[in-house]
N, CA, C and O atoms as CSV, one atom per row, in Angstrom:
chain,resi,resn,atom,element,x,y,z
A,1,UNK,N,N,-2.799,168.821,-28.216
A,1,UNK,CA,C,-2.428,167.453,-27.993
A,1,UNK,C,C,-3.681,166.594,-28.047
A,1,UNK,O,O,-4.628,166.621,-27.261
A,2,UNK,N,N,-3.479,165.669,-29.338
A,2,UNK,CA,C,-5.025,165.103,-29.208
A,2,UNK,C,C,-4.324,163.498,-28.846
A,2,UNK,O,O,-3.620,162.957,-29.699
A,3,UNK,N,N,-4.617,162.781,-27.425
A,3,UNK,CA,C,-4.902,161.716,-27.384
A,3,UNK,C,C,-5.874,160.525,-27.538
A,3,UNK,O,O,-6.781,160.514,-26.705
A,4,UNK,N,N,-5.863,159.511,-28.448
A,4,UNK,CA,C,-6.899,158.848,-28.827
A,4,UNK,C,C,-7.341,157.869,-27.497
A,4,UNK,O,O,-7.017,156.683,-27.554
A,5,UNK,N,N,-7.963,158.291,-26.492
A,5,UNK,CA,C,-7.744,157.170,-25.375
A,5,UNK,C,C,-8.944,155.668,-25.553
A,5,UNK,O,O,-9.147,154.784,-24.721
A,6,UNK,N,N,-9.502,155.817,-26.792
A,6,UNK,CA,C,-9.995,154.810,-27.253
A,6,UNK,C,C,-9.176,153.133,-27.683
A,6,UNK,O,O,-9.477,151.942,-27.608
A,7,UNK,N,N,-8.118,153.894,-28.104
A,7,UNK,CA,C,-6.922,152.715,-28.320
A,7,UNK,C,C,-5.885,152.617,-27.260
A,7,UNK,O,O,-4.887,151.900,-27.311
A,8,UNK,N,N,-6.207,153.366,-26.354
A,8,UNK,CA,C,-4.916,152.790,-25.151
A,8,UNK,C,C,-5.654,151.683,-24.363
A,8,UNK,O,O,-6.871,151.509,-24.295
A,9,UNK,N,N,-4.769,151.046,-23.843
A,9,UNK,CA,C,-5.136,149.528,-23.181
A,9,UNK,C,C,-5.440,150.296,-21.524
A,9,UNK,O,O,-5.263,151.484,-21.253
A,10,UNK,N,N,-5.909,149.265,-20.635
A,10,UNK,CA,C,-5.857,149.667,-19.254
A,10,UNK,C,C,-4.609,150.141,-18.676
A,10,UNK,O,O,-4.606,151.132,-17.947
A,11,UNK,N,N,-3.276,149.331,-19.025
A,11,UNK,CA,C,-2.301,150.073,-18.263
A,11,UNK,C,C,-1.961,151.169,-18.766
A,11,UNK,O,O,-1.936,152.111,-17.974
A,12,UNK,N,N,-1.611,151.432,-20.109
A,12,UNK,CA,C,-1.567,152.975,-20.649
A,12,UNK,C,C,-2.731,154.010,-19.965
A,12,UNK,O,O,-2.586,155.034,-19.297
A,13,UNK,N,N,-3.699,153.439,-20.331
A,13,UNK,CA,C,-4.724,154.276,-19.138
A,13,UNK,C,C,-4.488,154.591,-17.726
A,13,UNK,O,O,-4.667,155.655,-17.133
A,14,UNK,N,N,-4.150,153.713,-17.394
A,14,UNK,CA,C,-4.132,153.439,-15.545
A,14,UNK,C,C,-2.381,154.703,-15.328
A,14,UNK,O,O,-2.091,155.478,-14.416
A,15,UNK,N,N,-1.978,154.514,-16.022
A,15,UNK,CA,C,-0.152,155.555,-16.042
A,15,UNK,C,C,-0.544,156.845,-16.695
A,15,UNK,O,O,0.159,157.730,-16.207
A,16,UNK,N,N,-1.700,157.525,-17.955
A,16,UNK,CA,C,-1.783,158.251,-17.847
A,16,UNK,C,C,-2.352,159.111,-16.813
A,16,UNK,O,O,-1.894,160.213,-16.513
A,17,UNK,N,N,-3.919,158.258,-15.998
A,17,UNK,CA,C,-4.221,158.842,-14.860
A,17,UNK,C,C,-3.608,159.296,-13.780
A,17,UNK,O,O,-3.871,160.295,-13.110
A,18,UNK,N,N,-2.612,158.350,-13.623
A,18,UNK,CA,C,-1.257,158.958,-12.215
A,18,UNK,C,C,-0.763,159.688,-12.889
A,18,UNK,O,O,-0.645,160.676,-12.165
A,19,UNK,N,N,-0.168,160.043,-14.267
A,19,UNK,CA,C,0.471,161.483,-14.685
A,19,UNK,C,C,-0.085,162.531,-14.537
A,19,UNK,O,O,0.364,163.639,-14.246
A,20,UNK,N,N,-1.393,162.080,-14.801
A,20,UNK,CA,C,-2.381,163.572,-14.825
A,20,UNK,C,C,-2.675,164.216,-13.381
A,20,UNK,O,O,-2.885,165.375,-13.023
A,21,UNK,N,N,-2.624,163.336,-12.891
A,21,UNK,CA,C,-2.720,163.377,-11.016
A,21,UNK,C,C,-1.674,163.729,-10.083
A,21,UNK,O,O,-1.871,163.966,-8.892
A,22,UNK,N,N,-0.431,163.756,-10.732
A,22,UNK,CA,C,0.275,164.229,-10.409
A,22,UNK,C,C,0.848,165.732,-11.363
A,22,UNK,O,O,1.581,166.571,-10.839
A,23,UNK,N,N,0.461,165.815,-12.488
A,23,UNK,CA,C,0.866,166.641,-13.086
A,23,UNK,C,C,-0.813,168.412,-11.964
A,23,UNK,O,O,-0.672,169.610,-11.719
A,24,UNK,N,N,-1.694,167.677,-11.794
A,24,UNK,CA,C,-2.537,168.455,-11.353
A,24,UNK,C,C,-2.133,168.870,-9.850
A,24,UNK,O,O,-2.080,170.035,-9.457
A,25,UNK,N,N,-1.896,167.889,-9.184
A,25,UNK,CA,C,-1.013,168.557,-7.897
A,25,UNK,C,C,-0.154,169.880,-7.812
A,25,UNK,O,O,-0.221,170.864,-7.076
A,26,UNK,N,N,1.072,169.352,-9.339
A,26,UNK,CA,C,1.910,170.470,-9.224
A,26,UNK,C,C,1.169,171.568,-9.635
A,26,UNK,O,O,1.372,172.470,-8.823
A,27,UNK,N,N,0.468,171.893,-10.438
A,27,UNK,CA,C,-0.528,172.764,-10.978
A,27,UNK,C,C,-0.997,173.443,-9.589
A,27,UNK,O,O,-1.112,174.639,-9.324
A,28,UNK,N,N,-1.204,172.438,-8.879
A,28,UNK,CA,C,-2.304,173.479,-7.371
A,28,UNK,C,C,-1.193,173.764,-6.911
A,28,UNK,O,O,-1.346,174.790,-6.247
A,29,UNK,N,N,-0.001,173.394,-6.879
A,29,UNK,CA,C,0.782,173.973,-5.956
A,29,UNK,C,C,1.603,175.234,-6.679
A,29,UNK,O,O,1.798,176.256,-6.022
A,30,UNK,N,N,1.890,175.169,-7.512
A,30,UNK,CA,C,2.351,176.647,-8.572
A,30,UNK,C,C,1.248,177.634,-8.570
A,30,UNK,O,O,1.581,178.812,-8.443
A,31,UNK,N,N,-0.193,177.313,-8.707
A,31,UNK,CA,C,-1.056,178.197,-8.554
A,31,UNK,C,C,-1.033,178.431,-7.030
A,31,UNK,O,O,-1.657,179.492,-7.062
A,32,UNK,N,N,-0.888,178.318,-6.264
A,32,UNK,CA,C,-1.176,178.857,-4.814
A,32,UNK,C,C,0.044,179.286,-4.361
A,32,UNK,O,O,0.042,180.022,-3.375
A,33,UNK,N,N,1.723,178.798,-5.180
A,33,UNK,CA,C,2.404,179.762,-4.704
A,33,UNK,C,C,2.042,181.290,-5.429
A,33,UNK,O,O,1.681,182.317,-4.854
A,34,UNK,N,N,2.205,181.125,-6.477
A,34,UNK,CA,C,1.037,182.112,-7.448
A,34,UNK,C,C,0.080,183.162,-6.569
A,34,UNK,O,O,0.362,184.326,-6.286
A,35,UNK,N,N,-0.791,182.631,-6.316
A,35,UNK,CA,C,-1.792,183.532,-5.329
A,35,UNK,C,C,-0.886,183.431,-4.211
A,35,UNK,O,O,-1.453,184.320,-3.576
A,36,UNK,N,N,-0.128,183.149,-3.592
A,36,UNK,CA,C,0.858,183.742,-2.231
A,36,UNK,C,C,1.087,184.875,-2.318
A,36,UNK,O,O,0.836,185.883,-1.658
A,37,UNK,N,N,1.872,184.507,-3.686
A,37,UNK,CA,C,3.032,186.332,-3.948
A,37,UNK,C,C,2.224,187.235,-4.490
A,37,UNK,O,O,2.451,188.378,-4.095
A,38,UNK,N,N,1.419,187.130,-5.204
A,38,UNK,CA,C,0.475,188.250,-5.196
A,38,UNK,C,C,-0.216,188.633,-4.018
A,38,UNK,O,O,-0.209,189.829,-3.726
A,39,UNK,N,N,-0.651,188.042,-3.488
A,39,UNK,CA,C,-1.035,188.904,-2.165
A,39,UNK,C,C,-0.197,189.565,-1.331
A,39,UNK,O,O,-0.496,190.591,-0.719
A,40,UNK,N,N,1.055,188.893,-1.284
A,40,UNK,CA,C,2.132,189.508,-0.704
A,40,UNK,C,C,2.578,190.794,-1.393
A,40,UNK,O,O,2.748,191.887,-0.853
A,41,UNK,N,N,2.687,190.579,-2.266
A,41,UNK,CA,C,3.039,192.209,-3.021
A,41,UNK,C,C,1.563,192.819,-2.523
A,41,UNK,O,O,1.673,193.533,-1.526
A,42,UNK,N,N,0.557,192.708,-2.903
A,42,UNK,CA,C,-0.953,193.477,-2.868
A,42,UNK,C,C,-0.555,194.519,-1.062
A,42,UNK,O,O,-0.622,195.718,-0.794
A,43,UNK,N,N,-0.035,192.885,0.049
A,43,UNK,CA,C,-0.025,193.799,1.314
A,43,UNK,C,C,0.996,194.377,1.202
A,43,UNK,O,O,1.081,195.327,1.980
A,44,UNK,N,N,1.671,194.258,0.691
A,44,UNK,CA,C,3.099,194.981,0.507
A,44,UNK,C,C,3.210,196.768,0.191
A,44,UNK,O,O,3.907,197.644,0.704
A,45,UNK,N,N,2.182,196.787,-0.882
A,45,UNK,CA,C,1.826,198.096,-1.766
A,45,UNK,C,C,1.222,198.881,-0.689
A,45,UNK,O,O,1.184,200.105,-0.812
A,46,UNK,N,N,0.638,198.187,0.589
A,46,UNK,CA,C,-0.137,198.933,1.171
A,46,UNK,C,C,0.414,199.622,2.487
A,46,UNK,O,O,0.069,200.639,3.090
A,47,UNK,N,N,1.463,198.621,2.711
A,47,UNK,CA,C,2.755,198.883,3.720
A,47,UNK,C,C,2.505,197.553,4.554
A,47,UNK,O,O,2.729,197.755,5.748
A,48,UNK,N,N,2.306,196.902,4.415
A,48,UNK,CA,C,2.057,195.798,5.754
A,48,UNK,C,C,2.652,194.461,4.770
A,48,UNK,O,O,2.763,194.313,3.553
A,49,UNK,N,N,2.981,193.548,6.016
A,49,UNK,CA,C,3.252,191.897,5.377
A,49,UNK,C,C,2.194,190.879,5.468
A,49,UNK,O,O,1.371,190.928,6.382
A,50,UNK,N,N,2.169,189.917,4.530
A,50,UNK,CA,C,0.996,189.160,4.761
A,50,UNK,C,C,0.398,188.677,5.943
A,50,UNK,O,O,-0.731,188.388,6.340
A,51,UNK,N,N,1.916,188.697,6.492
A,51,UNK,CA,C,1.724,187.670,7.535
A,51,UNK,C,C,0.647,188.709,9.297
A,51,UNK,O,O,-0.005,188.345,10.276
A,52,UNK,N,N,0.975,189.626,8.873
A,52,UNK,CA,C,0.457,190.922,9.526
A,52,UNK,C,C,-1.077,191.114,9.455
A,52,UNK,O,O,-1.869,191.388,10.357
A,53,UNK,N,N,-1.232,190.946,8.441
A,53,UNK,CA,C,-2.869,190.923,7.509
A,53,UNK,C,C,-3.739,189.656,8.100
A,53,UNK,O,O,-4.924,189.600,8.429
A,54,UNK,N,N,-2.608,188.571,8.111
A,54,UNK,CA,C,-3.597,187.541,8.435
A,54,UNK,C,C,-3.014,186.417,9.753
A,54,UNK,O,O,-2.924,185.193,9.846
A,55,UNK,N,N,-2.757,187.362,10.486
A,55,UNK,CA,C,-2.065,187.169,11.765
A,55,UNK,C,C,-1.643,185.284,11.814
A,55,UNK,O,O,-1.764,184.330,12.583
A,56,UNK,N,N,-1.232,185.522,10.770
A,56,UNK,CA,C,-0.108,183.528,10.730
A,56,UNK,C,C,1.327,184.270,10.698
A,56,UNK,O,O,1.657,185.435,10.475
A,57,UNK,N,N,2.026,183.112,11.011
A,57,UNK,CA,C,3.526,183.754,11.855
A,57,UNK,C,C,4.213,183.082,10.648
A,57,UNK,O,O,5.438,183.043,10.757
A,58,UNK,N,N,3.785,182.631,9.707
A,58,UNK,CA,C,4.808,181.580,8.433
A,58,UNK,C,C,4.090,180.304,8.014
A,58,UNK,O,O,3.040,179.912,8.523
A,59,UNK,N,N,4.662,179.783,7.177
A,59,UNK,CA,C,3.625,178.937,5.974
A,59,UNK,C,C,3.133,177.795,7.313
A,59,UNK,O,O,3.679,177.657,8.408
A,60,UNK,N,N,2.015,177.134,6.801
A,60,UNK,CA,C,1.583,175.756,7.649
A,60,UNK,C,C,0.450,175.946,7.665
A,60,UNK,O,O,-0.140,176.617,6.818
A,61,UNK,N,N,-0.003,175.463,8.506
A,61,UNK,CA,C,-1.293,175.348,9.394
A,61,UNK,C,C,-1.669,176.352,10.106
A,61,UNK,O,O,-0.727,177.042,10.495
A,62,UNK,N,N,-2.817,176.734,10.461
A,62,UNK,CA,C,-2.846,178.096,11.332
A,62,UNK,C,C,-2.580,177.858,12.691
A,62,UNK,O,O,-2.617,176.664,12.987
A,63,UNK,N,N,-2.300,178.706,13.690
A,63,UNK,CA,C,-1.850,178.537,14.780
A,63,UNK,C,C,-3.074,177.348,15.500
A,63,UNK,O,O,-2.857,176.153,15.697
A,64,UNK,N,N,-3.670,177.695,15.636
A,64,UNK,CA,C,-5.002,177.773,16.610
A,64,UNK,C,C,-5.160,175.888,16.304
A,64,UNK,O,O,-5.580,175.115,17.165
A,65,UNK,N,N,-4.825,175.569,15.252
A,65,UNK,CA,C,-4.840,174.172,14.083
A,65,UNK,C,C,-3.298,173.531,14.972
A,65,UNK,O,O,-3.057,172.507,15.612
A,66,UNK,N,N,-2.707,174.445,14.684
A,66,UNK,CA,C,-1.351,173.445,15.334
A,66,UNK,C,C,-0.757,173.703,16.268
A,66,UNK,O,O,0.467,173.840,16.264
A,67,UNK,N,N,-1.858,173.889,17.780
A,67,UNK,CA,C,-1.151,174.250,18.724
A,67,UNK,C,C,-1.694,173.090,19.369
A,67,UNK,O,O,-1.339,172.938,20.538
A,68,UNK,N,N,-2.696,171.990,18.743
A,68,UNK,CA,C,-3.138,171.113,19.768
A,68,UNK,C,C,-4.476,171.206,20.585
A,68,UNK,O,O,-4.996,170.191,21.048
A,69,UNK,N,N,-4.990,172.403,20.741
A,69,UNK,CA,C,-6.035,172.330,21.436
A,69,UNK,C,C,-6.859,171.207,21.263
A,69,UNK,O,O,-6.725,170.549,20.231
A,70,UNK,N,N,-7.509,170.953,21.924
A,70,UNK,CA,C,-8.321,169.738,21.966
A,70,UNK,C,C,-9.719,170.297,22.115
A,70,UNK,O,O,-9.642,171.291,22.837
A,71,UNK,N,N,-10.988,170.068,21.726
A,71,UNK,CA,C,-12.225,170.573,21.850
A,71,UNK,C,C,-13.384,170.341,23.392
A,71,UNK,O,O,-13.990,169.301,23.649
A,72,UNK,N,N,-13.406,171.208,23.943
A,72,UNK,CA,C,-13.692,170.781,25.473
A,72,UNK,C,C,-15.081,169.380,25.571
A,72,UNK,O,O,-15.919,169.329,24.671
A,73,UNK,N,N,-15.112,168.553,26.534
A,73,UNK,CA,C,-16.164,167.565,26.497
A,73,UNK,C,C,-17.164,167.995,26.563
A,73,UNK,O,O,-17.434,168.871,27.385
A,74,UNK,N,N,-18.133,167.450,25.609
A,74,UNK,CA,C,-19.739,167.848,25.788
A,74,UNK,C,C,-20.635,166.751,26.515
A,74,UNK,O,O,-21.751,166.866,27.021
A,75,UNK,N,N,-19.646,165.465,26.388
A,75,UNK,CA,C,-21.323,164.207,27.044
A,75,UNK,C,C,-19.794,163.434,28.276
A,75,UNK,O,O,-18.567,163.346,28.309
A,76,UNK,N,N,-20.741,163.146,28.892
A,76,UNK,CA,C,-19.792,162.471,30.549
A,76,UNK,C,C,-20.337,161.219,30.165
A,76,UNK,O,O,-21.203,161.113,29.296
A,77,UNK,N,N,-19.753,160.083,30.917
A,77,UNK,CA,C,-19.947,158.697,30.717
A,77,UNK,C,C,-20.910,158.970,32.169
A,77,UNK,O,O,-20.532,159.963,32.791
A,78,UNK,N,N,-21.848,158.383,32.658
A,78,UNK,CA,C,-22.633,158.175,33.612
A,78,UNK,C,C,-22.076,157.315,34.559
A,78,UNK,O,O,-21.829,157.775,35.674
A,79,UNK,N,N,-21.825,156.098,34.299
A,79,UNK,CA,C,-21.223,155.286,34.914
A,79,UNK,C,C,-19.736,154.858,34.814
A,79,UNK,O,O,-19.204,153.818,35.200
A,80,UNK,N,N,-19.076,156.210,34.036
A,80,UNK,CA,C,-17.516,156.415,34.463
A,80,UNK,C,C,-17.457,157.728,33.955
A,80,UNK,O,O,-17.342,158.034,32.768
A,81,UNK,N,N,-17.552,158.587,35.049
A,81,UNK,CA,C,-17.361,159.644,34.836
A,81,UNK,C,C,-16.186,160.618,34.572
A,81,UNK,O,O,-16.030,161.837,34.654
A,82,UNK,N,N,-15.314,159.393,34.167
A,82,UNK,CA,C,-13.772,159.897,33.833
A,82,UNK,C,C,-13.717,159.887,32.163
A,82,UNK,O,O,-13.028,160.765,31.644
A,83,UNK,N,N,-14.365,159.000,31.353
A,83,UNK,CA,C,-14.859,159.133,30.090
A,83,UNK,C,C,-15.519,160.615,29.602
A,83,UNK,O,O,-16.522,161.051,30.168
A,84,UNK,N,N,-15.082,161.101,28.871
A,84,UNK,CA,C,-15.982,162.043,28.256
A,84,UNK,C,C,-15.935,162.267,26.373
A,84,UNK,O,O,-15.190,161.669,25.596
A,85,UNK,N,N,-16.583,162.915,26.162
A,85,UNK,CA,C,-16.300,162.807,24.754
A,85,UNK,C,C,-16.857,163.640,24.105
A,85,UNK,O,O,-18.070,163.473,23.980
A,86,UNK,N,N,-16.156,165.008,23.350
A,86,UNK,CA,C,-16.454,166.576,23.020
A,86,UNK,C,C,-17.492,166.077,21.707
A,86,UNK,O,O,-17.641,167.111,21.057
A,87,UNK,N,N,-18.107,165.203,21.171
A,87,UNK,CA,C,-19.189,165.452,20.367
A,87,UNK,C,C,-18.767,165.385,18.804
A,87,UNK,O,O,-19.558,165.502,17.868
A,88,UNK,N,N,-17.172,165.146,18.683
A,88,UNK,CA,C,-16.545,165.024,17.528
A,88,UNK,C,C,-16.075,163.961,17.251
A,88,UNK,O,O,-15.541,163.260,18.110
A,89,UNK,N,N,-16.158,163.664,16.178
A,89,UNK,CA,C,-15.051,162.227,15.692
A,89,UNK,C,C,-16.314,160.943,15.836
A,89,UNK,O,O,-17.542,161.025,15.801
A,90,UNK,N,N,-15.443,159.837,15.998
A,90,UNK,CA,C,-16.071,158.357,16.034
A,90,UNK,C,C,-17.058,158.478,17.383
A,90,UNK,O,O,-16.832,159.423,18.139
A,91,UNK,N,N,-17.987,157.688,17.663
A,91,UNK,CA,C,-18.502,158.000,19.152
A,91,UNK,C,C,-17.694,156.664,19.767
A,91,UNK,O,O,-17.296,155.564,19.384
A,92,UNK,N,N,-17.716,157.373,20.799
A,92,UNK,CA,C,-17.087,155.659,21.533
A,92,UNK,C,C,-18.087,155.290,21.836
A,92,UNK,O,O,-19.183,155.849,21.886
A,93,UNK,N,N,-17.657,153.970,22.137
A,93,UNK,CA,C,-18.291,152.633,22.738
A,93,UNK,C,C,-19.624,153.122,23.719
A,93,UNK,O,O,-20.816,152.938,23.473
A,94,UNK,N,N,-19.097,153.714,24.749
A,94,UNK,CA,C,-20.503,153.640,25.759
A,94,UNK,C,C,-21.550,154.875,24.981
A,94,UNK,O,O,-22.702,154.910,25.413
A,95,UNK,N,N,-21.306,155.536,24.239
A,95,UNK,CA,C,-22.278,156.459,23.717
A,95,UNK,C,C,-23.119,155.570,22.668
A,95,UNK,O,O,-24.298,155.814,22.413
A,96,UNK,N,N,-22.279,154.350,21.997
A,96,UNK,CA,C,-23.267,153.763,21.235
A,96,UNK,C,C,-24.065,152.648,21.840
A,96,UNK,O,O,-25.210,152.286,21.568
A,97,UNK,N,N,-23.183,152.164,22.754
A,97,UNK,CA,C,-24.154,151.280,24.057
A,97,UNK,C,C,-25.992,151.928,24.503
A,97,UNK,O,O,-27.132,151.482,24.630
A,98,UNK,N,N,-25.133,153.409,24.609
A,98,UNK,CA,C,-26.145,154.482,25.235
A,98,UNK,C,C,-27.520,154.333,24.405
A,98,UNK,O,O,-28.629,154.006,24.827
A,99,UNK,N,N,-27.000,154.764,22.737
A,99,UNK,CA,C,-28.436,154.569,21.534
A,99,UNK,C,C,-28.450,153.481,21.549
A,99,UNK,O,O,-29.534,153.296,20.996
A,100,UNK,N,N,-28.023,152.390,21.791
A,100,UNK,CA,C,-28.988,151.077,21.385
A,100,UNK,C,C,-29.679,151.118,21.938
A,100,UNK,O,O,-30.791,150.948,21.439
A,101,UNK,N,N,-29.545,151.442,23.763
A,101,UNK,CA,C,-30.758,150.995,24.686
A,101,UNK,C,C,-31.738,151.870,24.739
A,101,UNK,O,O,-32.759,151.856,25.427
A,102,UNK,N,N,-31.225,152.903,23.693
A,102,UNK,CA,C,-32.396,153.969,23.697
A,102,UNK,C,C,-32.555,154.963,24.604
A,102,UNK,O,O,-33.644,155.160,25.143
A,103,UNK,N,N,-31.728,155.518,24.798
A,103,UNK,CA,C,-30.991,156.595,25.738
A,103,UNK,C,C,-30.680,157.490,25.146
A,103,UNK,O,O,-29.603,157.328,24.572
A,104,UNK,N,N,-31.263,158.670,24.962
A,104,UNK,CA,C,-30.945,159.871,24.472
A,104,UNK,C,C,-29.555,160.919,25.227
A,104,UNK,O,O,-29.381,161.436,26.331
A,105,UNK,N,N,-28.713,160.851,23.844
A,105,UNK,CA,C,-27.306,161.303,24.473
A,105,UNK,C,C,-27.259,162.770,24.926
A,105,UNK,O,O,-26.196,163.358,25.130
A,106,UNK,N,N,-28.640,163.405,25.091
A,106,UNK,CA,C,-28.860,164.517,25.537
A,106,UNK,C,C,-28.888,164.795,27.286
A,106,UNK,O,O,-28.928,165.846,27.925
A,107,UNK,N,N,-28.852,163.509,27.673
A,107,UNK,CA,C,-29.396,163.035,28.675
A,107,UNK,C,C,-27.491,163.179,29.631
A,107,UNK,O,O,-27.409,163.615,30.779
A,108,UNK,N,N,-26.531,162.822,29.009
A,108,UNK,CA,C,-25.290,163.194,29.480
A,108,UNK,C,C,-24.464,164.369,28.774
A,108,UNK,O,O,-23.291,164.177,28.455
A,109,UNK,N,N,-24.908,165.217,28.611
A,109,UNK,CA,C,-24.516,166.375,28.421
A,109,UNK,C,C,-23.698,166.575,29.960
A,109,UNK,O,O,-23.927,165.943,30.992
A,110,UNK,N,N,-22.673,167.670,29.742
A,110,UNK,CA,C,-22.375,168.093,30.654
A,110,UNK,C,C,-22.560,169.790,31.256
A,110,UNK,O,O,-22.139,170.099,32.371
């Protein structure tokens, strides 16, 4: 298939890119059901189920991912010690209060 994309205009352009972008999705997703069932047969041949092999209970997320845990706090607010904040994500507010004034956030560790 030879397309000349020299002579397509922007919107012909702009509609082949969402085809292709969606045509590549389905692609990852046929290839990874693809690599599913082969592995499943592979544990299969050996006597065991995938799910056995790689201790997940059925398709998703892994347990540990979708049970919620939350990551324990690493820095305490000093002057509200009901604030805390495990060291992940956005920093809040008083941790960036903290570096402006030049306060090393080592300093509220918990």
């Amino acid at each position: 298939m030879n397309i000349d994309l020299d002579t397509m205009s922007r919107r012909e352009l702009e509609t082949l890119r969402v085809d292709i972008d969606k045509a590549l999705v389905r692609v990852a997703q046929r290839e990874r059901e693809m690599a599913r069932k082969a592995a499943e047969e592979a544990a299969a041949a050996h006597g065991f189920s995938l799910a056995e092999l790689t201790g997940a209970s059925g398709r998703g997320r892994a347990k540990s991912a979708s049970s919620g845990a939350k990551n324990p706090a690493r820095y305490r607010n000093p002057a509200n010690p009901a604030e805390t904040w495990s060291g992940r994500g956005r920093k809040p507010g008083w941790i960036k209060d903290a570096e402006a004034k030049g306060i090393d956030i080592s300093t509220m560790e918990i």
